[in-house]
N, C-alpha and C positions, 0 to 999 in steps of 0.2 A: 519688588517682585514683578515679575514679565506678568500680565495681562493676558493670557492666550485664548483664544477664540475656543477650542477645543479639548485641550489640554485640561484636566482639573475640572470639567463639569460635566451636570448630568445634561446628557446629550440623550435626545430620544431616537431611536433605531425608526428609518425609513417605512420597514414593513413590520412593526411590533403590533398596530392598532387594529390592523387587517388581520394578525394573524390571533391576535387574544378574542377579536369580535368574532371570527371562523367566518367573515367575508373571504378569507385568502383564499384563490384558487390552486389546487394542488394538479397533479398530472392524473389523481387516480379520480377525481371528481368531474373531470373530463367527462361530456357525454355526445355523439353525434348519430345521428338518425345513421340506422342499419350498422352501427359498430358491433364488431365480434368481438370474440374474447382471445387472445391468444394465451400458451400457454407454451412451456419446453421442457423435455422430455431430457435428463441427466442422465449420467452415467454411475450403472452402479458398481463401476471397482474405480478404485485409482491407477490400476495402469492394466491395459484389457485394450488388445487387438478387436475391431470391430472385423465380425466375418461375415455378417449377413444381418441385415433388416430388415422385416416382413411391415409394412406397415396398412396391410388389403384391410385387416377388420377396423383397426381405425378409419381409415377412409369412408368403409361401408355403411360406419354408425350416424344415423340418422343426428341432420344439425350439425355435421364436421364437412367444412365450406375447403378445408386447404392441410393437408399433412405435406411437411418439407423436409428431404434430408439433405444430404450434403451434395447429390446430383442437381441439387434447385440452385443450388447457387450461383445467381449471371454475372457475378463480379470476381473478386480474386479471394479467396476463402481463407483471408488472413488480414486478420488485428492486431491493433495492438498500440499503447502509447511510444513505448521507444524503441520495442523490438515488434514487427509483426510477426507475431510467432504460435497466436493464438486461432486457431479456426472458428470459424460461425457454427458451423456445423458438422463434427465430427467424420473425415472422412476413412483414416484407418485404424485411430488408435489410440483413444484416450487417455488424457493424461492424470487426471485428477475426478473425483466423484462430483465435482460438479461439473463437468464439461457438458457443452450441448451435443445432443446425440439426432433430435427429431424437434419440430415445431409445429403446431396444432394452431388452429383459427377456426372457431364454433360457433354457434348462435347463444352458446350461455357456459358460463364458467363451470357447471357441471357436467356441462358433454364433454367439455375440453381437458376436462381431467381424468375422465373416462375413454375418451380416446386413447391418451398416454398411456394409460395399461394395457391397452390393448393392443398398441404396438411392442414388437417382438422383436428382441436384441439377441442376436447371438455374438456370446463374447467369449474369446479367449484368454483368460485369466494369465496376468503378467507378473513375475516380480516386482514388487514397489520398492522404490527409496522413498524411506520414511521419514529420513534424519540427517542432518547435517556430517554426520558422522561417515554417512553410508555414501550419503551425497559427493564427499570427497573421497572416498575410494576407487581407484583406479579399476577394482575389481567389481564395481556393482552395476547394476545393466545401465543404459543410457534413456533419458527422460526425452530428451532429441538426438536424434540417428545423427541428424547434421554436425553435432559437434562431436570431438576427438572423445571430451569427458563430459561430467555436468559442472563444469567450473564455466559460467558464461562470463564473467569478467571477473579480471586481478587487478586494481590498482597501488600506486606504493607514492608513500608520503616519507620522504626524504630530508632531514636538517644536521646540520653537524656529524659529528659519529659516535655514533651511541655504543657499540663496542666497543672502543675506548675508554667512552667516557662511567660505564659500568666498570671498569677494572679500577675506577678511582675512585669510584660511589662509598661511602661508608654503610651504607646501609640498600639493600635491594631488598626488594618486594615481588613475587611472582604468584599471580591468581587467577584463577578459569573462570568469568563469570558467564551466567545463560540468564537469557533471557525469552519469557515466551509468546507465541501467539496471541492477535488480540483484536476484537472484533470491534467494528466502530458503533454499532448498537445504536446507529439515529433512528429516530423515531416514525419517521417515513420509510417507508419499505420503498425499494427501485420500481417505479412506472415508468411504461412512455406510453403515447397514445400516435399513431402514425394516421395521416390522411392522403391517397393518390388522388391525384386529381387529373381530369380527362386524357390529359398531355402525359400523363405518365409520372409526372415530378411529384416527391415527395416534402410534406411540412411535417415533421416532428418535432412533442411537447414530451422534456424531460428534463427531472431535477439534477441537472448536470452541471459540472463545476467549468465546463471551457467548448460551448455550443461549436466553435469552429473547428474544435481539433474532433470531436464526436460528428459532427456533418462531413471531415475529410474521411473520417472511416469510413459511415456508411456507404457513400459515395462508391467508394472503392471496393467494399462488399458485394454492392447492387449492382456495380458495372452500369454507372449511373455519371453524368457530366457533374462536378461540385456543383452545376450553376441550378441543377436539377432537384436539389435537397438543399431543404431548409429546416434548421435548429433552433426552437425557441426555447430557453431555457423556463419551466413552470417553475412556479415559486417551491422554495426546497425544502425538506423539511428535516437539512439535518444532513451533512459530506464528510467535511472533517479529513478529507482527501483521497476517502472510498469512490464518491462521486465523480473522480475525474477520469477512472475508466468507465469504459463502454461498461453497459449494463444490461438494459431489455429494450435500448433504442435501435440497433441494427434488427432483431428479431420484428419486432412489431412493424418495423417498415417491410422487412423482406415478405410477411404476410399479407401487409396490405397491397404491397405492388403486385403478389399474386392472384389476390384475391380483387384488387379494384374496389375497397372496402374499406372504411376506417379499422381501425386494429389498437385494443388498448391491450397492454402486457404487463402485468402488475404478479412482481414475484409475492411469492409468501413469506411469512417470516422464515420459517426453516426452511426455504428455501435459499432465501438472502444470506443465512450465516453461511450457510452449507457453502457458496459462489463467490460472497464478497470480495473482494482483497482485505488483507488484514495488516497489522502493523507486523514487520520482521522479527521473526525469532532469531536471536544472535547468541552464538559462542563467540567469547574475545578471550584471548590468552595475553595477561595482558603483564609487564615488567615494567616497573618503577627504581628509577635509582636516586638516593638523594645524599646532604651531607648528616653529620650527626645534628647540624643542627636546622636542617629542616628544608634548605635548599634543594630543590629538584635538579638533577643534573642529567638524566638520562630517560627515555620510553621507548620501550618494543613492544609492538601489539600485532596479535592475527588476529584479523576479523573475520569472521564467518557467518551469512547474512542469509538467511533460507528463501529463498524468493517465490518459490511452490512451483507448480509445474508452467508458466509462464513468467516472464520476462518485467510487464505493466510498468514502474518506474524503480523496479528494485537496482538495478546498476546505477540509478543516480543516490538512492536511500543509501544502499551501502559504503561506496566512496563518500558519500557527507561525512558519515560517521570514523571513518577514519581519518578524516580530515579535525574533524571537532572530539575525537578520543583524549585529546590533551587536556579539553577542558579549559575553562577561560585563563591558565595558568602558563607561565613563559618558561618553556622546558628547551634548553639548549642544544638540546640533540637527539633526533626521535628519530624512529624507523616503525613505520607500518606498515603492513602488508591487507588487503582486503577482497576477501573472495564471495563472490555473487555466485549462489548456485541454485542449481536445477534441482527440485525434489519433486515428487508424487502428493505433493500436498497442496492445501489451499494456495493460491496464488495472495502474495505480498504484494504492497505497493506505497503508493503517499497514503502517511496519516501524520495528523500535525506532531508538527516537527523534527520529520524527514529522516528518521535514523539517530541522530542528535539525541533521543532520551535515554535511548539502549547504551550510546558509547558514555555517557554521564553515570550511568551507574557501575561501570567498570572504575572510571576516574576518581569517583568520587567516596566509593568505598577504600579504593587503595589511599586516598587523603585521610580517612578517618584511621583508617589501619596504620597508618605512617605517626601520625599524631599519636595517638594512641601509645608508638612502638617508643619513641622519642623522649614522652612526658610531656605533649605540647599542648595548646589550644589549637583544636579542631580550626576557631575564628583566627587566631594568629596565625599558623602555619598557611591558611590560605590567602591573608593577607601577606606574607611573605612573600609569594608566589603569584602573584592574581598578575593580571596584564593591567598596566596602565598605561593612558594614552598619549601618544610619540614617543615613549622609551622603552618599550618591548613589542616582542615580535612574538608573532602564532606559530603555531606548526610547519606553517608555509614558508614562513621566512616573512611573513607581511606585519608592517609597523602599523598599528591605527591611528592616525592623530586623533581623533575626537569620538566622543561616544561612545567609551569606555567608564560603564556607573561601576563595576562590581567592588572594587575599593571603597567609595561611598558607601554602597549598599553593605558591604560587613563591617561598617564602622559603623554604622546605623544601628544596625542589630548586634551587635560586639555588646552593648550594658544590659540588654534582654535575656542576653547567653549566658554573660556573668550573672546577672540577678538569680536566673533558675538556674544554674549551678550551684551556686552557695547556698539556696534552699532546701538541696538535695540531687536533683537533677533526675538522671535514669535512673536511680539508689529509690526514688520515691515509690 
């Protein structure tokens, strides 16, 4: 047996000892002589034309150093991982209940939220698209003016011919699955802590999962040189692929560069749900064709992947899953279709494992449904099917040669399945 350095032992995590002793520095334990408190002001519908802002008595209140709307912004007033499509600062028309509307910097987290009421929103209440359902209708209002519909991206995963090969299927299978919204719930709530310095350039500390591509945004926001902004990532307490969008690091610098002032901006928890990105809620309409005895011979899927009212990594989420909708199984001829849409809801994005969980329970229900339909073993039927390595191909048309365990792995567990079936099983 192979020796391997890492493989197979207990290996101690780099920052476990710092983080069990509460030596670890986090972003919210940040402190620097003369730091405000920033805070941002949401919106309260999901789709609500902004018509007017008053923000005079916040200003007025004693302790409020800096009120900012979307006319403060020196840079370009748009974010975003792979679309920039998201504003800093609300300029006519919110998309979602959490969007930023207004930004505050105070001498103490109590004026700072005291401020916030006291700014004054006039809003014109808009239809919402609530649902994926509504999302794809041609008839429901538009989440962005700029596009024809809310369909931001269609991809399509192509192999053999699957219409064909259903008229030869003994056996077909057609099922709707949904799947819902789902919060990443790390235990650190999003901070940043921003500091200007003489020269105008910014250092920001945030629990971010990719400091250079969160230092291009800012940058771009603040109408600021990259070479001008610096991102340290503070120790984290917890992503899971929330963390890789922007969060409360463009806010808390855009205060400080106003203000000349360090600026920490630490959401609240209900704040954080209410904002985050979440894992995709998916409809898949999904067709299985096999033989009677258990050979997969055909797949057509529509994926439908709600992305909320921003864009963040939902067109790469989506496309995964139609790609990995087959499941680790070698299906001859598949047709997918996959649509990334625009809704009035929370914004979607990376959470581990990329869309890939959602398309496995489409899959993996019609394996049990199929078995089931047959007389088969649930473990047989997928070993019949499973991909192994150099002699089957994916979705894609792509052969693995190496690094294909799932064969192993249900022969492994194949005398566990039989043992607790013979016991009884789901009967118990």
């Amino acid at each position: 047996m192979t020796d391997y350095k890492y493989i197979g032992k207990r290996i101690q995590r780099k920052d476990a000892k710092a983080k069990v002793t509460g030596k670890a520095l986090y972003a919210e334990d940040m402190y620097f002589q003369d730091m405000l408190i920033g805070k941002v002001l949401r919106s309260a519908h999901p789709h609500a034309r902004i018509k007017g802002i008053d923000i005079s008595k916040a200003q007025a209140l004693p302790g409020v150093v800096c009120v900012l709307t979307a006319k403060d912004v020196q840079g370009t007033n748009r974010y975003g991982l792979a679309v920039s499509d998201q504003e800093v600062l609300v300029e006519k028309k919110a998309r979602y209940c959490g969007d930023a509307i207004a930004s505050v910097a105070a001498e103490t987290e109590e004026i700072a939220l005291e401020a916030l009421r006291l700014i004054d929103v006039d809003y014109e209440v808009l239809p919402a698209v609530s649902s994926i359902e509504q999302a794809f209708s041609p008839e429901s209002p538009l989440v962005h003016e700029r596009l024809e519909s809310n369909v931001l991206q269609k991809t399509k995963v192509r192999k053999g011919d699957a219409d064909k090969a259903f008229l030869e299927a003994d056996i077909i299978l057609e099922n709707t699955f949904t799947t819902q919204c789902v919060e990443h719930a790390y235990m650190e709530r999003e901070c940043s802590v921003a500091v200007c310095d003489c020269d105008g350039a910014l250092t920001v500390w945030e629990p971010c999962q990719y400091p250079v591509r969160s230092r291009r945004q800012i940058a771009k926001a603040l109408g600021l040189k990259f070479s001008q902004v610096r991102v340290i990532q503070s120790t984290t307490g917890g992503a899971f692929g929330s963390k890789d969008d922007i969060t409360t690091s463009i806010h808390a610098a855009m205060l400080s560069l106003n203000t000349k002032r360090p600026v920490k901006y630490a959401m609240e928890r209900e704040e954080s749900i209410a904002t985050s990105s979440k894992r995709h809620p998916f409809r898949m309409e999904c067709k299985l064709g096999a033989t009677k005895e258990g050979k997969l011979v055909a797949l057509k899927a529509d994926i439908f992947g709600d992305t909320g009212a921003y864009s963040s990594l939902g067109i790469y989420v989506v496309k995964k899953a139609g790609l990995h909708i087959s499941g680790p199984y070698e299906i001859p001829n598949v047709h997918v279709d996959t649509y990334t849409l625009y809704t009035n809801n929370v914004m979607s994005g990376a959470f581990r494992g990329f869309g890939v969980p959602q398309a496995h329970v489409a899959i993996e229900i019609q394996m049990d449904i199929l078995a089931r339909k047959i007389g088969m073993s649930p473990i047989d039927l997928r070993l019949l099917n499973c991909l192994r390595a150099g002699t089957t191909t994916t979705a894609t048309s792509h052969c693995i040669p190496h690094s294909v365990g799932i064969d192993q792995t249900l022969e492994k567990v194949k005398p566990y399945y039989d043992e607790w079936k013979a016991e009884g099983g789901l009967s118990r």
